[in-house]
C-alpha positions, 0 to 999 in steps of 0.5 A, a space after each residue: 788881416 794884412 800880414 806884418 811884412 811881406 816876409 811873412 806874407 810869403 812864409 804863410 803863402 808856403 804853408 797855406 799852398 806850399 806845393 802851388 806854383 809861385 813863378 815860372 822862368 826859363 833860360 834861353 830856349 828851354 821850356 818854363 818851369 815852376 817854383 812852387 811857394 814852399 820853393 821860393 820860400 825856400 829860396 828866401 831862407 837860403 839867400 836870408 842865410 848866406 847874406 847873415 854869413 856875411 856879418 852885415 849891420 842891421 839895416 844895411 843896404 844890399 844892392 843889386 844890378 840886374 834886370 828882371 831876375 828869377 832870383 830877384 824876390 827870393 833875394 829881396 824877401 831874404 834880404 828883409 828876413 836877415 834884417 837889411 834891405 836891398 837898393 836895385 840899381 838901374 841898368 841903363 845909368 851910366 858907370 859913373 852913376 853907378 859907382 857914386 850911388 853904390 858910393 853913397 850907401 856905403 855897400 859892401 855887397 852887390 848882386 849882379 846878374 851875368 850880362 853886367 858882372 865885367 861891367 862891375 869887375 871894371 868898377 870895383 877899383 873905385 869901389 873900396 868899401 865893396 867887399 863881396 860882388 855874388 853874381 845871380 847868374 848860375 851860367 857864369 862861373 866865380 871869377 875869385 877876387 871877391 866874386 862868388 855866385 849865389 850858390 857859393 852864398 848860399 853854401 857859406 850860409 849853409 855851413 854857418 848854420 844860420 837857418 835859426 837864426 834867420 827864422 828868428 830875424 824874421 820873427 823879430 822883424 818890425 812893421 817900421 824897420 826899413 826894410 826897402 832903398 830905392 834909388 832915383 837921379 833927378 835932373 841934377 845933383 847927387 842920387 837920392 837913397 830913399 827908404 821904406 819900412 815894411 808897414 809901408 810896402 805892405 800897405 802899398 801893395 795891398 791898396 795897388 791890388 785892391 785897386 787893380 783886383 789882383 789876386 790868387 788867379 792872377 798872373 804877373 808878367 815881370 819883365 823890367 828891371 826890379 830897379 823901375 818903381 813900378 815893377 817893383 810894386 807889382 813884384 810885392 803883389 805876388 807874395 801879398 796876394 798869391 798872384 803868379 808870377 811868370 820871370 821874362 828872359 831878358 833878351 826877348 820881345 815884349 809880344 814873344 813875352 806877353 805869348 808865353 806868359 799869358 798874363 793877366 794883368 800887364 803893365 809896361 813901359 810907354 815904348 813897350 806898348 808902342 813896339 806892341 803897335 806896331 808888331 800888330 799893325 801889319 797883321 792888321 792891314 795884311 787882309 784882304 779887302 772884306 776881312 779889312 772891312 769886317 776889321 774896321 767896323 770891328 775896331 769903330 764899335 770897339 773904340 765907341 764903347 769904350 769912349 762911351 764907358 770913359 765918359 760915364 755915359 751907358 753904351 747904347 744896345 745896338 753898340 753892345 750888340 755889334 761888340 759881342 759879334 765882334 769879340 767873337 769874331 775878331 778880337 778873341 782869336 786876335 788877343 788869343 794869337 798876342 798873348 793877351 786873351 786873359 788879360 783884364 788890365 793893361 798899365 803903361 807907366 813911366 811917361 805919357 802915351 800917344 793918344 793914337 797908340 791908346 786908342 789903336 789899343 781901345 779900338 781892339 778891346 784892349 783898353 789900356 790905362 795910364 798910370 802916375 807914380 813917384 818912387 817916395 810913395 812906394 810907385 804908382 800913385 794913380 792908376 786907370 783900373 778896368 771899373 774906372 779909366 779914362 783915354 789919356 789921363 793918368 787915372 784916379 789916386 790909389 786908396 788912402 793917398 791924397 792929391 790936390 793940385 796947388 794954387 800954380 799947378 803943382 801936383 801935391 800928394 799925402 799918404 803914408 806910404 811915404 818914405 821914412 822921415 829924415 832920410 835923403 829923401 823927401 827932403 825936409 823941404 819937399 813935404 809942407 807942415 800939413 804934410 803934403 809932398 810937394 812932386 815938382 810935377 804939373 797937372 790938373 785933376 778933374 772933376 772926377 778926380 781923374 789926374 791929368 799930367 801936364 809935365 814931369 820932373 825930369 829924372 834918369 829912372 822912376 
């Protein structure tokens, strides 16, 4: 039986496994260390704590400017405890989009991490209904003038001794409260605020892992901004299904993150893998001629199983034979040395990869699956899974959502995990009366159901 919000996921995570490791991070060079469950629940009711000292409406937005962050789920599952629910702004938008988004939710509070608090401070004059700026950072200092850092929250919270009275927030929580903001710019026009009730997140999460086959074994890489939607879908599978969780530094290389983590399932942004290319591409060609010889006839029986598994079609003996020679002697030791040698799944999303890249990735037994998803629908839509994907198309819709392509190519889509009716978005206009969500977005569905993207509406984040 799925838990009621992802709140209670967590608190039943810390009573099952309260001594587990949850996640793992590190700052700078300093080796990683574990939160256990009965931690990150802990820290959960001591964010929940300090934002209820704060004396917010229920419902109000929390938002948050940051990248990934080993604060961020105690924040985000604290938050929706306390009854309010967090908008994650994206790093890259410009200050002016910045300052009118956190204009048009009203925020008083904004969570900021160290790289980004001057770049606040300089907005705060065009931000008078911002009250309170707590930075997550604990190597940055409170500057004063409304500026606290998580611990100063925490220690408000603490005074105030609301740690009843969040654990009763939480039992009183409702499936159908909001309990999430996302926030996208399209091309044009004012940013749109879309919000989530937790019955939505839940089921989204619990359709993504079953579809992925995420679990207690698991281990997740979070190494994109909470504020990308697909990020912070995967997030909300680690309190739903036990899943680790390794925090990435900011400032590091995706294959020095992917060696440290040793993740199990990886997804990532289509410049991501094409940077992992080319990381490996000189290794690769920097043999001597037999080993380069041995590293191509590898690389073509990898490329034709998995082209053969793609189309359906059963993988002739004599291929399965050359593959298993060729995992042992090739791809283990190589996907050992990238970090990658546990992983069962590899997602790229956020924009099309290049067909050579994905078949670079095919031809090393890393067969890497594109995914399509709309931040009105809780993040990705469909997604390529190691038992069903297909080279270049953007895999099957997740289940419970629907997708049929309209009469002039138009991707339209049904579930409901949709947004909350009558908020800013989807617009009135964009869902029909058959309740169809009309995405902007071209593409084609084949005969399998496997989605293909033609194009997408243009947006800053998604």
């Amino acid at each position: 039986m799925l838990a009621r919000t992802l709140v209670h996921a967590l608190r039943e995570r810390a009573s099952l496994r309260p001594d587990a490791p949850a996640l793992w991070h590190k700052q700078g060079g300093s080796p990683y260390r574990s939160l256990s469950w009965s931690e990150l629940w802990g820290s959960a009711l001591r964010a929940g704590r300090g934002l209820l000292a704060l004396d917010l409406p229920a419902g109000s937005p929390v938002a948050a400017l940051c990248g990934p962050n080993v604060n961020w789920l105690a924040l985000e599952l604290g938050a929706m405890g306390a009854g309010l629910a967090v908008a994650p702004l994206y790093p890259r938008w410009p200050d002016e989009s910045v300052a009118e988004v956190l204009r048009r939710l009203e925020a008083k509070v904004l969570f900021v991490d160290g790289p980004r608090l001057q770049r606040v401070l300089a907005l705060r004059a065009q931000l008078p209904r911002l009250e309170h700026v707590v930075c997550l950072d604990s190597r940055v200092p409170a500057v004063g003038g409304g500026v606290r850092t998580l611990a100063q929250l925490q220690q408000a919270g603490e005074a105030r001794g609301g740690e009843s009275e969040w654990a009763a927030r939480v039992d009183a929580l409702e499936p159908e409260a909001v309990a999430s903001f996302s926030l996208t710019f399209g091309a044009v026009g004012a940013p749109r605020i879309i919000e989530h009730c937790h019955r939505a997140l839940v089921a989204h999460a619990s359709r993504l892992s079953r579809a992925l086959g995420v679990s207690e074994g698991d281990m997740l890489l979070s190494r994109l901004p909470p504020a990308v939607s697909m990020e912070r879908a995967m997030l909300r599978l680690v309190p739903l299904t036990g899943a680790q969780l390794s925090v990435a530094p900011e400032e590091g290389s995706f294959q020095a993150q992917l060696r440290e983590a040793r993740p199990t399932f990886v997804h990532a942004t289509p410049e991501d893998w094409e940077a992992l290319r080319r990381a490996l591409e000189p290794r690769l060609t920097a043999r001597s001629a037999n080993q380069r010889r041995v590293l191509v006839w590898a690389q073509q029986a990898a490329l034709e199983a998995h082209r053969l598994e793609d189309a359906l079609l059963p993988v002739p003996g004599p291929v399965k034979a050359r593959l298993k020679v060729a995992r042992t002697l090739i791809f283990e030791p190589l996907k050992l040395e990238a970090g990658l040698h546990a992983a069962r799944g590899l997602l790229s999303g956020l924009g099309p990869v290049a067909r050579s890249t994905l078949e670079f990735f095919a031809s090393l037994d890393l067969p890497l699956g594109e995914s399509w998803g709309l931040v009105e629908a809780g993040g990705p839509v469909t997604v390529n899974v190691p038992a069903a994907r297909r080279l270049g198309l953007q895999g099957r819709p997740l289940p419970g959502i629907a997708v049929r392509i309209a009469a002039d190519g138009e991707v339209l889509l049904r579930t409901d995990t949709l947004c909350l009716p009558g908020g800013e978005g989807p617009a009135a206009a964009a869902v029909d009366r058959q309740g169809w969500l009309h995405t902007g977005d071209l593409g084609e569905l084949d005969p399998e159901g496997f989605l293909k993207v033609a194009r997408r509406t243009p947006a800053i984040a998604g």
